[in-house]
Gaussian input, Z-matrix of N, CA and C with variables (Angstrom, degrees):
# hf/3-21g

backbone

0 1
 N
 C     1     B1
 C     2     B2     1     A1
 N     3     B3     2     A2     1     D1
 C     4     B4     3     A3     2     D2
 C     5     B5     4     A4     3     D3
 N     6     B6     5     A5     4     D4
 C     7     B7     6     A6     5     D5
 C     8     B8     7     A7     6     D6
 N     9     B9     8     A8     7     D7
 C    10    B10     9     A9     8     D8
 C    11    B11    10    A10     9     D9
 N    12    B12    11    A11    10    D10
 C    13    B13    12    A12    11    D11
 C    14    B14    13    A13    12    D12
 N    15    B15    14    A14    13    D13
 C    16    B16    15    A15    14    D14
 C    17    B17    16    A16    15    D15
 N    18    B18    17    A17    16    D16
 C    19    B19    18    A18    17    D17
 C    20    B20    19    A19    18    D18
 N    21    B21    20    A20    19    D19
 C    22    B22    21    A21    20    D20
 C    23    B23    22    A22    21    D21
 N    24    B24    23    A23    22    D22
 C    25    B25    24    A24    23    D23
 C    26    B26    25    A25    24    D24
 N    27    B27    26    A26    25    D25
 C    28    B28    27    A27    26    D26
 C    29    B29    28    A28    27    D27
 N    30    B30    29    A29    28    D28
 C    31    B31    30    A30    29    D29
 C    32    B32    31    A31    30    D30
 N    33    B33    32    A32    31    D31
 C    34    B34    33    A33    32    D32
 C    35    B35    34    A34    33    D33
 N    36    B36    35    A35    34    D34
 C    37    B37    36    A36    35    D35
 C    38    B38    37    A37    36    D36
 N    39    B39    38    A38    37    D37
 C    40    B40    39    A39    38    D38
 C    41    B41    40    A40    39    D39
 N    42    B42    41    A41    40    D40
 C    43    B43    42    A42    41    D41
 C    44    B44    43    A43    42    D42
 N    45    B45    44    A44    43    D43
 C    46    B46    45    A45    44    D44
 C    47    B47    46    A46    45    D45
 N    48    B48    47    A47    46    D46
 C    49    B49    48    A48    47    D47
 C    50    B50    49    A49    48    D48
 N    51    B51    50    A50    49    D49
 C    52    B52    51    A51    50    D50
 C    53    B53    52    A52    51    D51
 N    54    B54    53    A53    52    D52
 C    55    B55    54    A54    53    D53
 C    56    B56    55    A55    54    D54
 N    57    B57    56    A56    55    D55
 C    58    B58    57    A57    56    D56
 C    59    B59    58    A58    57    D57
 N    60    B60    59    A59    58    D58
 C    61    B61    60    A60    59    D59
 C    62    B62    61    A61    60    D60
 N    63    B63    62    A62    61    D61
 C    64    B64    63    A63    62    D62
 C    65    B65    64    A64    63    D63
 N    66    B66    65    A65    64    D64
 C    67    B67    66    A66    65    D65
 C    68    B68    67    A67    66    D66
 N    69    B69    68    A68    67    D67
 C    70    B70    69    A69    68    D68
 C    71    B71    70    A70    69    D69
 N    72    B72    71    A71    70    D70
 C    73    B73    72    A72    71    D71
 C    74    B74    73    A73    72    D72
 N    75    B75    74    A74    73    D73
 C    76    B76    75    A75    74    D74
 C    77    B77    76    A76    75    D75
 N    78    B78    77    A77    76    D76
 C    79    B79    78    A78    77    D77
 C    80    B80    79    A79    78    D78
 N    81    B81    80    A80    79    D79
 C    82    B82    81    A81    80    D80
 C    83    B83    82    A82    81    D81
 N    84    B84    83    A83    82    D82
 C    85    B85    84    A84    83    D83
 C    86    B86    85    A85    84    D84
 N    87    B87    86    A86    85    D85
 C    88    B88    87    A87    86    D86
 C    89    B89    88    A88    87    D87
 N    90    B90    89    A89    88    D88
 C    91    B91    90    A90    89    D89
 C    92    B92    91    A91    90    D90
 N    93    B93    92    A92    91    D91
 C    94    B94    93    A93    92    D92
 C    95    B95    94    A94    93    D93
 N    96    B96    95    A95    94    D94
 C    97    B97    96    A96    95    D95
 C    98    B98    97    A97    96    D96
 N    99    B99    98    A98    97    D97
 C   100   B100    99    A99    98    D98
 C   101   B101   100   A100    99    D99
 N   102   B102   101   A101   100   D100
 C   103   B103   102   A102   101   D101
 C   104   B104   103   A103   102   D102
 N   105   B105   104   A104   103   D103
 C   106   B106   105   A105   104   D104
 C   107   B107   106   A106   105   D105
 N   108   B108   107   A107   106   D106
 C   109   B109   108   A108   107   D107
 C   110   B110   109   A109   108   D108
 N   111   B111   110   A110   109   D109
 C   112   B112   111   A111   110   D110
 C   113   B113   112   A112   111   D111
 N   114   B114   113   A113   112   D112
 C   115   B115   114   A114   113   D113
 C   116   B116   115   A115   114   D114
 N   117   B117   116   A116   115   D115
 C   118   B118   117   A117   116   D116
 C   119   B119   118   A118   117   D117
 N   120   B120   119   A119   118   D118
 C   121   B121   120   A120   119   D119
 C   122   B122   121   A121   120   D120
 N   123   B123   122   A122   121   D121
 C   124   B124   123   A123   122   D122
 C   125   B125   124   A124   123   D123
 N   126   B126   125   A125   124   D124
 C   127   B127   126   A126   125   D125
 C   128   B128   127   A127   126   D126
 N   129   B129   128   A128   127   D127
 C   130   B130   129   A129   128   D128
 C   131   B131   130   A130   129   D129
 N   132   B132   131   A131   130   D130
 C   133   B133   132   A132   131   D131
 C   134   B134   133   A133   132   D132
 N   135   B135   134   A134   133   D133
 C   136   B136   135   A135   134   D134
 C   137   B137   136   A136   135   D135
 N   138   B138   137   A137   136   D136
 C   139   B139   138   A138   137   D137
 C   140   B140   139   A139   138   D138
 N   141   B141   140   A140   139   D139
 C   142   B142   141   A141   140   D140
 C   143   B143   142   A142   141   D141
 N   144   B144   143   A143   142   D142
 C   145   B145   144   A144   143   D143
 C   146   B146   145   A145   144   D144
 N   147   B147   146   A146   145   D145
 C   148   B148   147   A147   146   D146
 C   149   B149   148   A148   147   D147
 N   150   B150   149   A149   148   D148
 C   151   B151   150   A150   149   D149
 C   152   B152   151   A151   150   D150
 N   153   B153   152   A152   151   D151
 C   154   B154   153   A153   152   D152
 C   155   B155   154   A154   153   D153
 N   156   B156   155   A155   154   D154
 C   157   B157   156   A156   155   D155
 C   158   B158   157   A157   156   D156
 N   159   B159   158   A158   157   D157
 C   160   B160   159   A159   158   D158
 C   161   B161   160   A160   159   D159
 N   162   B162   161   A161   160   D160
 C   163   B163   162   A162   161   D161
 C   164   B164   163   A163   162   D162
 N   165   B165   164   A164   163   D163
 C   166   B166   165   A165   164   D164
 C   167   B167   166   A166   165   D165
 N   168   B168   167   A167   166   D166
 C   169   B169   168   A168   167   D167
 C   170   B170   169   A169   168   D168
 N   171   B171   170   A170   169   D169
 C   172   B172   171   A171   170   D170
 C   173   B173   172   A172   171   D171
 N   174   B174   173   A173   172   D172
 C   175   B175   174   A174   173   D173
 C   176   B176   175   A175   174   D174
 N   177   B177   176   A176   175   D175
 C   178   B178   177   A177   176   D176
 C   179   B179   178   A178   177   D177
 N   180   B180   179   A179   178   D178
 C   181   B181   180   A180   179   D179
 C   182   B182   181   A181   180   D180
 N   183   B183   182   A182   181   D181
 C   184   B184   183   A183   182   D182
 C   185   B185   184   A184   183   D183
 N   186   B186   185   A185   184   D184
 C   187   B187   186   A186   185   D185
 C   188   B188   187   A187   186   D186
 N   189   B189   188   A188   187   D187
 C   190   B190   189   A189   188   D188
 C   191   B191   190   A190   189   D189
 N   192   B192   191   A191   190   D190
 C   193   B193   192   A192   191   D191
 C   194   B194   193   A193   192   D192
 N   195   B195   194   A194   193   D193
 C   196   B196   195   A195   194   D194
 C   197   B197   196   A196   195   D195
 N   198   B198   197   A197   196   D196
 C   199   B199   198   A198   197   D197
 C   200   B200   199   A199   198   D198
 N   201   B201   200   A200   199   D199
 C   202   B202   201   A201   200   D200
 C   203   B203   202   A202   201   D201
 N   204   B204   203   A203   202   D202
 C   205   B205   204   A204   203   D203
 C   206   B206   205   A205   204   D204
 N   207   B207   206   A206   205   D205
 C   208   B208   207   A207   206   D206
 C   209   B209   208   A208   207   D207
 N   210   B210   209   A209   208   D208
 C   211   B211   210   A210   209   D209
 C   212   B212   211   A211   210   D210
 N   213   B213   212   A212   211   D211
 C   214   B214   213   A213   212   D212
 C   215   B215   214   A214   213   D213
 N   216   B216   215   A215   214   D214
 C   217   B217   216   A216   215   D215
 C   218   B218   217   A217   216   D216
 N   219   B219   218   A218   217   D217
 C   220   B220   219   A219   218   D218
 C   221   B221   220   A220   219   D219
 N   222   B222   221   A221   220   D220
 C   223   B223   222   A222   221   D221
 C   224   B224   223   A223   222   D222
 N   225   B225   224   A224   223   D223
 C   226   B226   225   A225   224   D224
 C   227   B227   226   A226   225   D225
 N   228   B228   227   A227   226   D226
 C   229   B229   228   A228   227   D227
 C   230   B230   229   A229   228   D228
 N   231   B231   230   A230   229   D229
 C   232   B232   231   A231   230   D230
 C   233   B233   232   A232   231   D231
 N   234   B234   233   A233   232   D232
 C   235   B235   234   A234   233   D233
 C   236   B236   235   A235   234   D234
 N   237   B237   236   A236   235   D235
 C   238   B238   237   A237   236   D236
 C   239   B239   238   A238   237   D237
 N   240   B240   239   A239   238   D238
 C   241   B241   240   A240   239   D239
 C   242   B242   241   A241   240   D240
 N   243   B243   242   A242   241   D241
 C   244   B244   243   A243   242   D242
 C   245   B245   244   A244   243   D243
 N   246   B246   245   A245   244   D244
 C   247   B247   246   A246   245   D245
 C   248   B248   247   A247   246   D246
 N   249   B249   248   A248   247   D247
 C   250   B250   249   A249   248   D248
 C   251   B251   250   A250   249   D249
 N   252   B252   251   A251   250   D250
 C   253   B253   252   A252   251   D251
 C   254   B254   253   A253   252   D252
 N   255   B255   254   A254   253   D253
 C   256   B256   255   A255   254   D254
 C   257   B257   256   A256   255   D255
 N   258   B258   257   A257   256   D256
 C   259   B259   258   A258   257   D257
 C   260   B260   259   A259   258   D258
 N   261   B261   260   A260   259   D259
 C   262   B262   261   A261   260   D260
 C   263   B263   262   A262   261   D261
 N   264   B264   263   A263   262   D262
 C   265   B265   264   A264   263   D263
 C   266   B266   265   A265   264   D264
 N   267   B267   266   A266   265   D265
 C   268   B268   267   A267   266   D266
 C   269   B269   268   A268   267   D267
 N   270   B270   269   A269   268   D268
 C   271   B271   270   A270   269   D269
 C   272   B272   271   A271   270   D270
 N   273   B273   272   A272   271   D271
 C   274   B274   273   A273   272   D272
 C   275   B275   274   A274   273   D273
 N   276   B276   275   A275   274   D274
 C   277   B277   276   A276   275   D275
 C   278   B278   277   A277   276   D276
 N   279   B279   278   A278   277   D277
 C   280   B280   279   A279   278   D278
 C   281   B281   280   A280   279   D279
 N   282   B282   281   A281   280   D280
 C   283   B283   282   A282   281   D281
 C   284   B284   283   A283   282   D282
 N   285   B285   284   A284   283   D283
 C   286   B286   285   A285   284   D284
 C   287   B287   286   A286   285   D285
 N   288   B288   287   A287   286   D286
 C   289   B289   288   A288   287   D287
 C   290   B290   289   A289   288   D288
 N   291   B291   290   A290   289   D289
 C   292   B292   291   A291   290   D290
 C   293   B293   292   A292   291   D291
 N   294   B294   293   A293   292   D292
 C   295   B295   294   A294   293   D293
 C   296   B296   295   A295   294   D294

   B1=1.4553
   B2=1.5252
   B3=1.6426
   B4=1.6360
   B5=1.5292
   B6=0.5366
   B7=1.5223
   B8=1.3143
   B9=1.3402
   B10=1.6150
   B11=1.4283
   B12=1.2771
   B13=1.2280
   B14=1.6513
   B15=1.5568
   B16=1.1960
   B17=1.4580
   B18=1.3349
   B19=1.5179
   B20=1.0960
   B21=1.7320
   B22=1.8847
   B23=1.3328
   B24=1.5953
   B25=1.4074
   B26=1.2548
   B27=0.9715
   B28=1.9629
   B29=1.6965
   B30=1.8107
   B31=1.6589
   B32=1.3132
   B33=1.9871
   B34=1.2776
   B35=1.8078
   B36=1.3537
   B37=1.7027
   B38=1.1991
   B39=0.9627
   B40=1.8350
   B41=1.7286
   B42=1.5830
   B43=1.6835
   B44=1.6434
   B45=1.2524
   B46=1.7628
   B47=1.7688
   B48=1.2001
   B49=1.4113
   B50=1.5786
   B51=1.1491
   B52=0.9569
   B53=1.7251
   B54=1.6752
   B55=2.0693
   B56=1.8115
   B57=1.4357
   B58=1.1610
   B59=1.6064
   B60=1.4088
   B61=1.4165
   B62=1.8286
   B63=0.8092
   B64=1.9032
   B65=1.1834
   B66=1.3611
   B67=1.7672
   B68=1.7797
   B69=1.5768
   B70=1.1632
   B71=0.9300
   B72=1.9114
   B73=1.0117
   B74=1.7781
   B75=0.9762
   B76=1.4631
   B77=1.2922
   B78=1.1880
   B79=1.7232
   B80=1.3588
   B81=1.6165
   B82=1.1385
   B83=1.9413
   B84=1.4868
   B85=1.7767
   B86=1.3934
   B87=1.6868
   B88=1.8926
   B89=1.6076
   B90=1.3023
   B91=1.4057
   B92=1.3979
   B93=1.2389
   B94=1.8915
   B95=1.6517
   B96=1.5128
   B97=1.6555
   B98=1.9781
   B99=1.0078
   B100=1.7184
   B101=2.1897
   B102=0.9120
   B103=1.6825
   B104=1.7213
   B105=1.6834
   B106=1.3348
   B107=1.1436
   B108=1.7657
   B109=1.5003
   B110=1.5123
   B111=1.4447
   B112=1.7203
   B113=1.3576
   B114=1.7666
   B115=1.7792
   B116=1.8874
   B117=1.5753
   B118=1.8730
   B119=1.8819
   B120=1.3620
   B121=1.6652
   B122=1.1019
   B123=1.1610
   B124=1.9115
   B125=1.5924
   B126=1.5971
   B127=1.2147
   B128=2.2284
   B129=1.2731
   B130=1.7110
   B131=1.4147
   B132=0.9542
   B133=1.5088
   B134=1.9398
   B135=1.7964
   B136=1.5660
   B137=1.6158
   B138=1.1625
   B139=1.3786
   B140=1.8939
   B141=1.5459
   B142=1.8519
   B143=1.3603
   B144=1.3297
   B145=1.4776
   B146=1.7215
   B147=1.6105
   B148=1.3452
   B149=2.0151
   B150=1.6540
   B151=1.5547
   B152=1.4977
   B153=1.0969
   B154=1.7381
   B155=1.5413
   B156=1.3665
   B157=0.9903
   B158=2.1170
   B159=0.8415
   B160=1.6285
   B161=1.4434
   B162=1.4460
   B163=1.2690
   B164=1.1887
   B165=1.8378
   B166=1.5430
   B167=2.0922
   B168=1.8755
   B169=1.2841
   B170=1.7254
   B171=1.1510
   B172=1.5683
   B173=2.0702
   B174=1.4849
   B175=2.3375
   B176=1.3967
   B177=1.4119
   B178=1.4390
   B179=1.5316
   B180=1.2644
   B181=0.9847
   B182=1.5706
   B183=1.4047
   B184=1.6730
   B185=1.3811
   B186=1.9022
   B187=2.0881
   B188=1.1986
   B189=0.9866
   B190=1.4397
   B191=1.7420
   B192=1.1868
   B193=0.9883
   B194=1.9883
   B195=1.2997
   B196=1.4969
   B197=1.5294
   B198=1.4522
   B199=1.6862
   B200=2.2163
   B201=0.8179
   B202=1.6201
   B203=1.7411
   B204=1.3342
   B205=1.5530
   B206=0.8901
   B207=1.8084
   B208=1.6494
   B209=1.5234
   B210=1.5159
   B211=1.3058
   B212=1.7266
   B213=1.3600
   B214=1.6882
   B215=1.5209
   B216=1.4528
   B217=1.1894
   B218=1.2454
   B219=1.6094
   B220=1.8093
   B221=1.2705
   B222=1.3320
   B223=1.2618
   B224=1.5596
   B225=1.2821
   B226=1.4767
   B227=1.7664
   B228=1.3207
   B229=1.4889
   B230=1.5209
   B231=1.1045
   B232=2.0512
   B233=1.5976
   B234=1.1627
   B235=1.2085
   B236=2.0003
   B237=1.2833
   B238=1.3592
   B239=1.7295
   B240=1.1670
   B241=1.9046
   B242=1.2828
   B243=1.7809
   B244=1.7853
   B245=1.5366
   B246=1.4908
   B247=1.6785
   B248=1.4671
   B249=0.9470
   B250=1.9255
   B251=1.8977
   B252=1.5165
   B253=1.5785
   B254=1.5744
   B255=1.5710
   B256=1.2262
   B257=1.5888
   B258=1.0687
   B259=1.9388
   B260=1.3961
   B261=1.6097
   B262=1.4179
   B263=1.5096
   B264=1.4015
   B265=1.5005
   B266=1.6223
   B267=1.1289
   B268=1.8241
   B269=1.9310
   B270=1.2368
   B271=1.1869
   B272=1.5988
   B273=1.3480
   B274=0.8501
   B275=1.6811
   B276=1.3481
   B277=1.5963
   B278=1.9789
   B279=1.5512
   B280=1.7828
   B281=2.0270
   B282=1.4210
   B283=1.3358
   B284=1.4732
   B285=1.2922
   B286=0.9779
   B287=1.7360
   B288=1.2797
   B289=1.2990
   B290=1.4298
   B291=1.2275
   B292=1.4511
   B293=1.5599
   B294=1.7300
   B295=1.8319
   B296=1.7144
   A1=108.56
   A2=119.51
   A3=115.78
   A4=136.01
   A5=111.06
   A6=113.78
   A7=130.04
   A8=121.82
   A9=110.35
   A10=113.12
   A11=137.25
   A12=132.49
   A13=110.14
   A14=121.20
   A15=115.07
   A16=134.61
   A17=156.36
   A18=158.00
   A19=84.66
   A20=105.54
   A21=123.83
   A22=95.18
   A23=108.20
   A24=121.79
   A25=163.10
   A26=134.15
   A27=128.06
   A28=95.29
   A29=90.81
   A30=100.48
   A31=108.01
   A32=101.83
   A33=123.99
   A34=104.03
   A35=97.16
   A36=91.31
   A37=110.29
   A38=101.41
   A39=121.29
   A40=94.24
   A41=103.61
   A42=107.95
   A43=100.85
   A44=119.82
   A45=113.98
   A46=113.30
   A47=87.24
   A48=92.17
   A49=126.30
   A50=119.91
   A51=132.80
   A52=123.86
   A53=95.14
   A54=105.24
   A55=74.25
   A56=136.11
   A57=129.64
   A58=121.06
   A59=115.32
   A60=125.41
   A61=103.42
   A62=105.03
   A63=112.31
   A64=101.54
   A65=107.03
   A66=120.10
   A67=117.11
   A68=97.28
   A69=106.00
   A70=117.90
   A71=140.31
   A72=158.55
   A73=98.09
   A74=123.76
   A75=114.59
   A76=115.19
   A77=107.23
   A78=123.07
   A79=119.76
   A80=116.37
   A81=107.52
   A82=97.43
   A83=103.44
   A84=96.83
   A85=116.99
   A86=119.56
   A87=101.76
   A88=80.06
   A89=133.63
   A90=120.99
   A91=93.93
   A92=119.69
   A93=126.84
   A94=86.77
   A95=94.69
   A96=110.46
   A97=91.92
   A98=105.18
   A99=104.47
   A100=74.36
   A101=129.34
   A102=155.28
   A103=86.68
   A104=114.19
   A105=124.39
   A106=98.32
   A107=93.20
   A108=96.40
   A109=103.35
   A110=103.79
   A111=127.27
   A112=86.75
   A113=89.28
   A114=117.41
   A115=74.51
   A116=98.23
   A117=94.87
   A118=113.19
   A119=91.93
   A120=86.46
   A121=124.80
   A122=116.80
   A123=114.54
   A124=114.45
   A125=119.96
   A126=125.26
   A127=101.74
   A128=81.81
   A129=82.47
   A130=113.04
   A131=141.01
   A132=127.29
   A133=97.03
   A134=108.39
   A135=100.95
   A136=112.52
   A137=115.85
   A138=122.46
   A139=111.53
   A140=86.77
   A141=99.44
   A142=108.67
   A143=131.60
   A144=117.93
   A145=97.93
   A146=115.27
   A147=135.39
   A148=114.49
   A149=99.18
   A150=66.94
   A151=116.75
   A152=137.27
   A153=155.23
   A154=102.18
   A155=130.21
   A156=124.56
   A157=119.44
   A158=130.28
   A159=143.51
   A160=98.49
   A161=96.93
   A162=116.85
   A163=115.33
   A164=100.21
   A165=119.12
   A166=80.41
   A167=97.36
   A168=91.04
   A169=89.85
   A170=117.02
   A171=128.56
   A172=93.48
   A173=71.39
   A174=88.92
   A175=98.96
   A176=78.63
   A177=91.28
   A178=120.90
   A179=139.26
   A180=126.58
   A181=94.94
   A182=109.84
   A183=123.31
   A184=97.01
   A185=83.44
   A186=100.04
   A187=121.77
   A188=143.85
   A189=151.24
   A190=82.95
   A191=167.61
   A192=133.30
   A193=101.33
   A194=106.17
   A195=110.00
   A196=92.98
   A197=129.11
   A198=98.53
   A199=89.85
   A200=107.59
   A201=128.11
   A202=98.12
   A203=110.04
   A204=120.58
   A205=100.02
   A206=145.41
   A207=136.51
   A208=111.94
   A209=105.55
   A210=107.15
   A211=108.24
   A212=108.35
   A213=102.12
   A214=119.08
   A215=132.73
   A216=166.53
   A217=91.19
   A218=98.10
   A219=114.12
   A220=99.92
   A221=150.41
   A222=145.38
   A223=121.42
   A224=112.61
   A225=149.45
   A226=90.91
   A227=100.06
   A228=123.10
   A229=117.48
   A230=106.10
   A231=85.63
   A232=115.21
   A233=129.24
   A234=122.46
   A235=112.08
   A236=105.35
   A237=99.76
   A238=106.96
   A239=116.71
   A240=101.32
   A241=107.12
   A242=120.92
   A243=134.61
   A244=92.24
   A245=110.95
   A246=105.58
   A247=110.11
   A248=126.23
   A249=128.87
   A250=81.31
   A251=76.38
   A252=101.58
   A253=111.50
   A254=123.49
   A255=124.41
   A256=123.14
   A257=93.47
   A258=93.23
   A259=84.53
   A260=92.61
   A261=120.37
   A262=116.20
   A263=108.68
   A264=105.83
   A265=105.20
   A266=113.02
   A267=130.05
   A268=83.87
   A269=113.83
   A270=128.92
   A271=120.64
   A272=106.45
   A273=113.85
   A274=142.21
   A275=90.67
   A276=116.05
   A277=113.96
   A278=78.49
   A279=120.32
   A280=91.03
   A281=97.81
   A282=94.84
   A283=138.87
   A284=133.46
   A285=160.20
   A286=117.47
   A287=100.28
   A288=109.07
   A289=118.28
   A290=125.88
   A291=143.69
   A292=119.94
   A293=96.79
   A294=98.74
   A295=86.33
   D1=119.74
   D2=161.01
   D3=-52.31
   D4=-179.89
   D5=146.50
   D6=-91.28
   D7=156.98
   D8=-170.15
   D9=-116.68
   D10=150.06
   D11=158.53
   D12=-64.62
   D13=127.03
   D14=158.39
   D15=-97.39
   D16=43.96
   D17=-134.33
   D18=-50.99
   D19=141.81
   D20=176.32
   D21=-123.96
   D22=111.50
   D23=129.52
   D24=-84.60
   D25=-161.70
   D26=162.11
   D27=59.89
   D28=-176.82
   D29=-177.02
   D30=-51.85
   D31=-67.20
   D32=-148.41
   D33=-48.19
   D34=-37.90
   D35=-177.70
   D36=-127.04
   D37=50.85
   D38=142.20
   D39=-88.81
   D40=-63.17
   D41=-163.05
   D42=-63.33
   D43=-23.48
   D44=160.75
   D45=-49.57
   D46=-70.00
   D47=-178.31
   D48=-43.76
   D49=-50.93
   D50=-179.51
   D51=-60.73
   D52=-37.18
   D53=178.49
   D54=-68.72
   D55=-62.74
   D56=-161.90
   D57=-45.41
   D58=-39.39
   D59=155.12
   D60=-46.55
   D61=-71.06
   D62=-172.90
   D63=-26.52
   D64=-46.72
   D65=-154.15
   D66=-83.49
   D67=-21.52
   D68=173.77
   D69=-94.08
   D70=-17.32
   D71=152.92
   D72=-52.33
   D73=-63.81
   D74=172.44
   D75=-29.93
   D76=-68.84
   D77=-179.38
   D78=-69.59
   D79=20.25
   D80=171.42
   D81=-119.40
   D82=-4.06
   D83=-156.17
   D84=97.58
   D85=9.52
   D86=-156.03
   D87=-93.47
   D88=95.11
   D89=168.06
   D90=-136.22
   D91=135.68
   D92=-174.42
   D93=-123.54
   D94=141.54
   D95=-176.06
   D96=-101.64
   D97=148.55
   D98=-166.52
   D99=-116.44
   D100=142.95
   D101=170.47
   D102=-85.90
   D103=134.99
   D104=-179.88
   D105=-74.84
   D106=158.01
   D107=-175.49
   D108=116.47
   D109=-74.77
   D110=-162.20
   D111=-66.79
   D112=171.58
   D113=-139.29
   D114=-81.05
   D115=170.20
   D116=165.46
   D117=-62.04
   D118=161.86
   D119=162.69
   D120=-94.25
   D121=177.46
   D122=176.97
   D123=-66.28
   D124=-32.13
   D125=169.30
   D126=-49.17
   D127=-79.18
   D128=177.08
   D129=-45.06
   D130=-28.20
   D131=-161.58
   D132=-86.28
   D133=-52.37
   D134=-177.79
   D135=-74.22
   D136=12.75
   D137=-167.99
   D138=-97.78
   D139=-16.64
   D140=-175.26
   D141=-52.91
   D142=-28.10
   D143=-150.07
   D144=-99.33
   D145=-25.25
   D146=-176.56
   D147=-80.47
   D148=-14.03
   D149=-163.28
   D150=-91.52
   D151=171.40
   D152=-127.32
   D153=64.57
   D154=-30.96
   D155=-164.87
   D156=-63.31
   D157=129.48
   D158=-170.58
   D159=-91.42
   D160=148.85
   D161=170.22
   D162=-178.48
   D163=143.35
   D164=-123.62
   D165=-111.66
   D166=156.53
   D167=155.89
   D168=-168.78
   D169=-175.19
   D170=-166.66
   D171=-159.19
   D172=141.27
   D173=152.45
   D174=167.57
   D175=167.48
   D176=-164.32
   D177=-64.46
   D178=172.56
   D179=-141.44
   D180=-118.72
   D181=92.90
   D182=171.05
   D183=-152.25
   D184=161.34
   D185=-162.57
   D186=-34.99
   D187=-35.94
   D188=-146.20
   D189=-115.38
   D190=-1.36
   D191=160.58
   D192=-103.06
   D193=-27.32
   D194=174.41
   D195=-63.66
   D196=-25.07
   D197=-165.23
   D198=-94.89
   D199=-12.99
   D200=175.51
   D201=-51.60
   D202=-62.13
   D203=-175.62
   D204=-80.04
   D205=-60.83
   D206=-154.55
   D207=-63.51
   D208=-36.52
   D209=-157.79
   D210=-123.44
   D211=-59.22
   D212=-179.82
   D213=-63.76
   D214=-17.51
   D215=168.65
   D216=-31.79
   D217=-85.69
   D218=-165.11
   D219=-79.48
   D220=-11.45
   D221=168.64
   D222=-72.36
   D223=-22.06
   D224=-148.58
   D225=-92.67
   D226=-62.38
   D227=-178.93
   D228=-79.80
   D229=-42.10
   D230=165.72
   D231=-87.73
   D232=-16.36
   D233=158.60
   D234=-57.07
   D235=-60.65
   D236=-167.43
   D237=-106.96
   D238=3.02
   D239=165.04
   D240=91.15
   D241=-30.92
   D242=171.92
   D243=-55.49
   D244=127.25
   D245=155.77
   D246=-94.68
   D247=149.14
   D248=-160.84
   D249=-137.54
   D250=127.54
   D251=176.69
   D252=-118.06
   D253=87.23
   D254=-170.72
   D255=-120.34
   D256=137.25
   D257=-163.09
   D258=-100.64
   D259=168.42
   D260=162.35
   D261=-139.82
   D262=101.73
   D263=-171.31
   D264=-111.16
   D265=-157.30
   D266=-171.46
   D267=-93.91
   D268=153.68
   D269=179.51
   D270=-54.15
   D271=-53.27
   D272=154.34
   D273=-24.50
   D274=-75.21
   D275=176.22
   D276=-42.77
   D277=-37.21
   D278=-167.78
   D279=-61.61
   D280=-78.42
   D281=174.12
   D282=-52.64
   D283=-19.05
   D284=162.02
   D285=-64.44
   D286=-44.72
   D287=170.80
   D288=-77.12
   D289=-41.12
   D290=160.79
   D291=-30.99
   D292=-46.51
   D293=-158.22
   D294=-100.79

C-alpha cells in the first residue's frame, strides 16, 4: 500500500495545515531567537491566532530528534506560544503509533 496525496481545504484544514506547517518548521530547525527588546518576529506575529494550542509529533529515538525535543521544542514554544508535545520512542513503537 502507498501513500496518498491528501489536498486540504476549507477553514478547519487550512488551520490543520498550517499547525502542520509549524510542526514541520520545528523539524526542520526554522526557529529564529528574536534578542529582548527587538521588534516581535514573524514566527510570533503568525503564531497569535494558534497559541495555547498543542501539537503532537513522534520519531524514533536518534540525536537529531532528542536535540529536536530538548532544545528546538522549548524554543519552538516561547517564541510562538504553540506547546509541541514530541516523543521520542524505539522505531518501532514510532511506527505503530503512526498507523
Amino acid at each position: 500500500m502507498y501513500p496518498s496525496v491528501i489536498l486540504v481545504t476549507g477553514v478547519r484544514n487550512s488551520r490543520r495545515l498550517i499547525v502542520f506547517a509549524a510542526l514541520v518548521a520545528l523539524l526542520v530547525g526554522v526557529v529564529s531567537v528574536v534578542p529582548a527588546g527587538a521588534a516581535e518576529s514573524w514566527w510570533a506575529q503568525v503564531a497569535k491566532p494558534y497559541r495555547g494550542v498543542t501539537i503532537t509529533g513522534i520519531s524514533e529515538s536518534t540525536p537529531p530528534s532528542k536535540y529536536m525535543q530538548q532544545v528546538l521544542a522549548p524554543a519552538f514554544e516561547k517564541e510562538t506560544g504553540i506547546r509541541v508535545k514530541f516523543e521520542v520512542t524505539s522505531w518501532d513503537q514510532m511506527y505503530d503509533k503512526e498507523i
